[in-house]
C-alpha positions, -999 to 999 in steps of 0.1 A, spaced: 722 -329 655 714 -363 670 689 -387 661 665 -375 682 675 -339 681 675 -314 654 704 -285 664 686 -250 665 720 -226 675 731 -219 709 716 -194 735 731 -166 753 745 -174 788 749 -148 820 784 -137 802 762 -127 776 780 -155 749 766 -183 730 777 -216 751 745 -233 758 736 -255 725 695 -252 719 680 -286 702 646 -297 693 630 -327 701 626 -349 664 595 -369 687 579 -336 688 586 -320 655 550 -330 644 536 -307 672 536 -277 652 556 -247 652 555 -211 649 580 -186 627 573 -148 635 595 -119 633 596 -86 610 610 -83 576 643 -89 577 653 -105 612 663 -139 598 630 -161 594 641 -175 561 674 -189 570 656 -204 601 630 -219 576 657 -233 558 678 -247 584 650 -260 598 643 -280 566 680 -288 563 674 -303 598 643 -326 593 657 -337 556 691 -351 572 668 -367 598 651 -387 570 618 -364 570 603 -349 538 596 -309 539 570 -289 519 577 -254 521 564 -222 498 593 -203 484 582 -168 486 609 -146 471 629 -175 455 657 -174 483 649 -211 495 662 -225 464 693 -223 476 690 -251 496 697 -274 465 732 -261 457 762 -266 482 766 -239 508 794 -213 503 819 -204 527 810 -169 535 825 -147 568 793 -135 585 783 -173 580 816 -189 595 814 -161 622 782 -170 633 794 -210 632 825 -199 656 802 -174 679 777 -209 687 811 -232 683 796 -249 651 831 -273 653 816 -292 626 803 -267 605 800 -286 564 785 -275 537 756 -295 519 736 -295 489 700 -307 497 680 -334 479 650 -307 462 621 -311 439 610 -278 426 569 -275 421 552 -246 405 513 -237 399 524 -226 369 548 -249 357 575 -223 349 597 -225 377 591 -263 387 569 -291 381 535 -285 376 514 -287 407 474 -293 397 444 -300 419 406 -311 407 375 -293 415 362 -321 430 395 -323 459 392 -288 461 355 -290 475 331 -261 477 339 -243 509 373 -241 498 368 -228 461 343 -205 476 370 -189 494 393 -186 466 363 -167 454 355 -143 481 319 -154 473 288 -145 496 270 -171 514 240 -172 492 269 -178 464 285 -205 487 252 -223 488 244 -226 450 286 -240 447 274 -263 476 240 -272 456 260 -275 422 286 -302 438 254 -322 451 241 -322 417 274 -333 404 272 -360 424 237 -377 421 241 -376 384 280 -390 384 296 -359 373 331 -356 376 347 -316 384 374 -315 373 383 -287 360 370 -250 354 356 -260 322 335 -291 340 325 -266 368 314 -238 346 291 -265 325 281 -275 359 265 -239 373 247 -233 334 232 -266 339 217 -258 376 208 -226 360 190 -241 333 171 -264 363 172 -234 384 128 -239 393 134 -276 399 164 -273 418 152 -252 437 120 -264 448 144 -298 460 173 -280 480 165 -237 484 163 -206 463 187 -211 432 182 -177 409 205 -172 377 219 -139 395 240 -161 418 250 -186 390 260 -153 371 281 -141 400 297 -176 407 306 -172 371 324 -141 367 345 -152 399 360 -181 382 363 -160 353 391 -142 372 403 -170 388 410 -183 355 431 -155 344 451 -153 376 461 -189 371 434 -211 379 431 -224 347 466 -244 351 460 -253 387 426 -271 379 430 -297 359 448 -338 361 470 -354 365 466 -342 406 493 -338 426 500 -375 442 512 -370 479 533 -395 478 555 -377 458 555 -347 484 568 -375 509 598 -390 494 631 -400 509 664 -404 493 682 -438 488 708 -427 513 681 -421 539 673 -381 535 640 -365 532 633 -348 498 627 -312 500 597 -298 482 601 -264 473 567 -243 456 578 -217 434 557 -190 449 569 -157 437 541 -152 411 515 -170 428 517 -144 455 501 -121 430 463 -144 434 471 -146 476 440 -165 476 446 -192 454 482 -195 468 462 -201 513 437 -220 496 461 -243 477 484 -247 509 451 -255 528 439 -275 501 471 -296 505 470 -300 542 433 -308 540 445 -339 516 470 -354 536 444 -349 561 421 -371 545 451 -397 528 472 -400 553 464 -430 579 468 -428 621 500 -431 632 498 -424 665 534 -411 684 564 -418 661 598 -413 664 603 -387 638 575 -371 614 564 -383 584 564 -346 566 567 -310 579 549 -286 562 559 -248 566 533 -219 553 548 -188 542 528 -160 551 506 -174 568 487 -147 570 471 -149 540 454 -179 550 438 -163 579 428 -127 562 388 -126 557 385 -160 564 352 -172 572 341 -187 607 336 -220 587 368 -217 569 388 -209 605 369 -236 621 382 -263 593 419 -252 598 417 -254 635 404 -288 625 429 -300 606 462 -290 630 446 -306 657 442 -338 644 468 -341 615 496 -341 640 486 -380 647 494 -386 612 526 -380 614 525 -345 597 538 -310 615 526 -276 604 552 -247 607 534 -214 605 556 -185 591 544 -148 593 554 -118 606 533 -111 642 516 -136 661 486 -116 660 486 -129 618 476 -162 634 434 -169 656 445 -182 693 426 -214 685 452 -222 663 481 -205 682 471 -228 710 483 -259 690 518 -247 683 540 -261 703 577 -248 691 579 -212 689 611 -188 673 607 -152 675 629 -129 659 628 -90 664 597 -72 664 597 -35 664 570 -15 679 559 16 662 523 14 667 496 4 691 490 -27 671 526 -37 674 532 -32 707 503 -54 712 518 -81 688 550 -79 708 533 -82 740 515 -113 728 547 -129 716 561 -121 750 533 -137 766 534 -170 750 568 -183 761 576 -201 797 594 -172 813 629 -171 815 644 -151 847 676 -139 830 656 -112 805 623 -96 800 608 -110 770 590 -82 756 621 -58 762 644 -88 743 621 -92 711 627 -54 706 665 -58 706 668 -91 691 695 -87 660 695 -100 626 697 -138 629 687 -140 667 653 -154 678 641 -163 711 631 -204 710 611 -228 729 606 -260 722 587 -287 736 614 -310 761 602 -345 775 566 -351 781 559 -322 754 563 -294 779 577 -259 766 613 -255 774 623 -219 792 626 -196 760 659 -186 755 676 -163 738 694 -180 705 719 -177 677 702 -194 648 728 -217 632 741 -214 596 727 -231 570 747 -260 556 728 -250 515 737 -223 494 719 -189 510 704 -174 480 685 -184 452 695 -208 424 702 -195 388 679 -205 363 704 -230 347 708 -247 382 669 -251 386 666 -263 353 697 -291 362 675 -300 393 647 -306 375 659 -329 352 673 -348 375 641 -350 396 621 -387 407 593 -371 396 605 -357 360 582 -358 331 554 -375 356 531 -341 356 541 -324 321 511 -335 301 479 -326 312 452 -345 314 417 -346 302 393 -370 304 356 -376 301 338 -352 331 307 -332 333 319 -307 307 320 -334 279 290 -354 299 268 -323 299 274 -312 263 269 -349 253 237 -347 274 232 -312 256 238 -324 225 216 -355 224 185 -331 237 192 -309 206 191 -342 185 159 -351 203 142 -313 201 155 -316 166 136 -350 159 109 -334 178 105 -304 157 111 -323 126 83 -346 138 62 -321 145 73 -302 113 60 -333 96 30 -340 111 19 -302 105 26 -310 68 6 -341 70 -25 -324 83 -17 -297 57 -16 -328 32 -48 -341 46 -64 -308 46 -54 -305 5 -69 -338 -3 -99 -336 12 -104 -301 -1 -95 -319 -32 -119 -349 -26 -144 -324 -21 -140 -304 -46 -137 -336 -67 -171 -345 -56 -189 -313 -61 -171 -310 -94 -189 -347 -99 -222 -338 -86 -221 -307 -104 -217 -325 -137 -236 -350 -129 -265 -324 -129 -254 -303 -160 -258 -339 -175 -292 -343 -160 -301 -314 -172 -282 -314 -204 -304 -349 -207 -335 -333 -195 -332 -308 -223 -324 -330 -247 -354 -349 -241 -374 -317 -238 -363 -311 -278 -367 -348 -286 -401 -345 -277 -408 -314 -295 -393 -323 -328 -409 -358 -330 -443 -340 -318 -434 -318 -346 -422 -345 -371 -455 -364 -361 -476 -337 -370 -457 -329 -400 -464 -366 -406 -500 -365 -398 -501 -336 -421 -483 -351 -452 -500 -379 -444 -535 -363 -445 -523 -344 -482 -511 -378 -495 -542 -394 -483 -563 -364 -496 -547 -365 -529 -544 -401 -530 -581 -402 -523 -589 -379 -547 -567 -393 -574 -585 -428 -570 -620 -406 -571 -608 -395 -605 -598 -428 -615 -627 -444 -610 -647 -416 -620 -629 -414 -654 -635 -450 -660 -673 -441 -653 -674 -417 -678 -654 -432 -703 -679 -465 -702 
């Protein structure tokens, strides 16, 4: 390796050895590449001396560590025979061993540091993948994140988004009468989804702090780029939360990452691991936004390494913008690999020493055939070629030795605590809670004013009866009065009469008693 070459191996010449050394262009290593070849024919030691490459340039490397055989790269290389073979067969003088500056990440934070994301970064078209949801489903997610939005609602995490689809739910009539048919059935779909996504993960992935990618481009103080490794043995178990993370992470450097224009080396290479999985079922949208992005995020600086097994894994649109392209053995047992094979063939500048279809049949373990882009980012004439050794241990690290790494890492004890503010979860049961307060005070009001009118009602039942109980005393008086006068009237009527009659008897008496007397006196003269 030069400064501005990266050393690949050496191709085959006429005498059938490896003399001619086969080197890639550093300018160019931000045009993209392309890793293909079956199970087993060598991609992973190219991935990783590929990365060895570009991190002793001084340029930082993301790559996915499927099976846990990349780790490797962290420990020094061991002296093996088939490896100092292959460093005699492509006269590898100056072949050292190396251990590799690595930061181990890990979804879920077993294996590495804890890699998270926010709802909000994650957008809807790309959760809605994750999903598999339909496009009436896609719509309501896009509807919920516009919500979010004009009421200052921060997603952040499943929790926040979950609160977020019961409260357009809730406003499902006058939602839907601003943006399109919202009905609960699609809310109650949306939520089931991320009710798995949850248990295969999700719940770890989506949350703060976010994964800063600054700290995916580092360098070392003695000038090499640090080598970010995902732990991705488990996560291939949820294949769509493992493309849409990757995608999720190109997408932000995407967005972060300012024009550069032509540099002299990348700023980052990013290889996917089975890359396939990115592309399965993907919506035209979906495919249309990844197209996007390796078009344009090469003038950032950044190069995209796709890793798979057939070119066919891979839309043209996007095999169009890969510029450097190893191939290792194919084997054709089907009509679908034959066509794979005949693609791959296809692809390279022909070289008139071998037939490339016939050579990708009969490449061995370790061989791939290369082009790269030479001056003025043309293809080179493919080439048959000995992949170099890797300088790293080949194999993965034991636990003990990750852990030792880890500790040791710039970004140690930076992502270990999660986060978790103030969003729309707490927001909306706030809001939720202050309603029930306010129906509360409502009901209570209402509560009370029914016992008021009740109140009312009882008094002036009372008043009423009050009253008549007045009037109707009031007349047993009148009449108790009437009938006392009645008797009164009687009894004096009575008395005067007895009166008149005593008073006649007296008066009879007296009268006669004075006749008498006078009488007497008459007779006694």
């Amino acid at each position: 390796m030069t400064d501005a070459t990266l050393f690949i191996g050496a191709s085959r010449t006429p005498a059938d050895d490896y003399q001619k050394p086969e080197t890639m262009l550093l300018k160019f290593g931000n045009r993209h590449g392309l890793v293909t070849g079956a199970t087993g024919t060598g991609k992973t030691v190219t991935l990783q001396i590929l990365a060895e490459a570009f991190s002793n340039a001084g340029v930082p490397v993301f790559a996915a560590d499927i099976k846990g055989d990349l780790s490797g790269v962290a420990a020094m290389g061991e002296p093996k025979d088939f490896l100092l073979k292959r460093a005699e067969q492509i006269k590898l003088d100056a072949y050292e061993h190396q251990e590799f500056p690595v930061i181990f990440w890990d979804l879920f934070g077993e294996k590495g540091h804890p890699v998270r994301a926010t709802i909000s970064e994650m957008g809807p078209l790309l959760l809605s993948r994750i999903m598999n949801l339909s496009e009436a489903q896609e719509g309501v997610m896009n509807i919920a994140f516009r919500i979010a939005d004009e009421e200052g609602l921060l997603l952040l995490d499943l929790k926040d988004l979950q609160a977020m689809l019961q409260h357009v739910a809730e406003r499902a009539d006058e939602i839907s009468a601003r943006y399109g048919n919202v009905n609960r059935q699609s809310v109650g779909s949306i939520q089931r989804a991320l009710l798995v996504l949850e248990q295969q993960g999700g719940a770890n992935f989506f949350a703060e702090p976010a994964l800063r990618i600054s700290d995916i481009m580092r360098t070392t103080p003695d000038g090499r780029g640090a080598i970010s490794i995902l732990a991705a043995d488990r996560l291939m178990m949820s294949p769509r939360l493992y493309a849409t993370f990757l995608l999720w992470l190109l997408s932000e450097m995407f967005e972060e990452l300012p024009e550069v224009g032509d540099l002299d080396k990348p700023k980052l290479v990013f290889f996917f691991d089975e890359a396939h999985l990115l592309f399965e079922d993907a919506p035209k949208a979906l495919v249309d936004r990844i197209e996007q992005v390796v078009r344009l995020i090469r003038s950032k600086g950044v190069g995209v390494y796709f890793v798979t097994q057939s070119p066919l894994d891979v839309p043209d649109r996007v095999l169009a913008q890969l510029g450097n392209r190893f191939q290792h053995a194919l084997r054709v047992f089907t009509p679908r690999e034959e066509k794979a094979v005949r693609t791959a063939a296809d692809t390279f500048r022909p070289n008139p020493d071998f037939d490339c279809y016939d050579a990708i049949t009969k490449l061995g373990t370790g061989e791939a055939l290369v082009s790269t882009l030479e001056l003025k980012g043309i293809p080179s004439m493919v080439q048959r070629t000995l992949i170099r050794p890797p300088a790293g241990r080949l194999g993965p690290l034991t636990d003990a030795e990750r852990a030792k790494v880890m500790a040791q890492s710039p970004v140690s004890g930076q992502y270990d605590q999660t986060l978790d503010r103030e969003s729309a979860y707490e927001l909306l049961a706030k809001r939720g809670a202050e309603a029930a307060k306010a129906a509360e005070r409502e009901k209570q009001a209402a509560e009370q004013a029914k016992l008021d009118v009740e109140e009312e009602k009882i008094r002036l039942r009372e008043q009423r009866e009050a009253e008549r109980e007045a009037i109707r005393r009031q007349r047993e008086e009148e009449r108790a009065s009437r009938s006392s006068s009645r008797t009164q009237s009687v009894t004096e009527a009575a008395m005067k009469s007895v009166v008149r009659s005593v008073g006649s008897s007296v008066g009879r008496q007296v009268g006669a008693a004075i006749v008498r007397g006078i009488l007497g006196s008459l007779l006694r003269r």
